[in-house]
C-alpha positions, 0 to 999 in steps of 0.5 A: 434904615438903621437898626437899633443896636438891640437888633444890629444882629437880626438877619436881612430877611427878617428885617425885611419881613417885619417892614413889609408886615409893618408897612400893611399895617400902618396903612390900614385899609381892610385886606391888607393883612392877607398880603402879608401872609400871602408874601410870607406864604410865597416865601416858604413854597419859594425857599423849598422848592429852591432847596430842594430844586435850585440847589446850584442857586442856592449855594451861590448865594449862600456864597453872598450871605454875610453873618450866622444864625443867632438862634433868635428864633423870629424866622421860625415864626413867619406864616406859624410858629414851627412846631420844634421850637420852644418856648424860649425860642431854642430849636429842639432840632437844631442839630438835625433841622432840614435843608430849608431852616439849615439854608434859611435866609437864602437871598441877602 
């Protein structure tokens, strides 16, 4: 897949997300919607209890992990939006945010 030079910037994780969300979408047929969120909902029991639990995990891939956080502000709304973050999406705890949002995405 090739990202618009718009989005070259995007995180993998992100990216993936939007297309599995797409993908249940385009399909159409009722229900589908709820296994987005379930995955998306997956997603943040899974890097919590890796930050908090699998902690020698999580600092080999962050080995892996290729390019920074943009600040766009699009991992702070998956499931919901985070209550820190503005309304240009800016973090009002950037500097002290926790280990999960510190640490996302975690995988490649």
């Amino acid at each position: 897949m090739t990202l618009p030079l718009a989005e070259a910037s995007i995180c993998v994780v992100c990216v993936r997300e939007r297309e599995a969300d797409e993908a249940a979408t385009e399909r159409g047929a009722l229900g589908l919607a709820w296994w987005a969120e379930f995955r998306q909902a997956w997603g943040k029991l899974r890097r919590f209890w890796l930050v908090h639990f699998a902690r020698a995990y999580v600092e080999r891939q962050l080995v892996r992990r290729q390019g920074a956080c943009e600040r766009c502000g699009r991992c702070c709304e998956l499931l919901f939006r985070c209550p820190h973050l503005r309304g240009t999406n800016e973090c009002r705890v950037y500097e002290w945010r926790g280990l999960q949002c510190r640490l996302f995405p975690i995988d490649e």
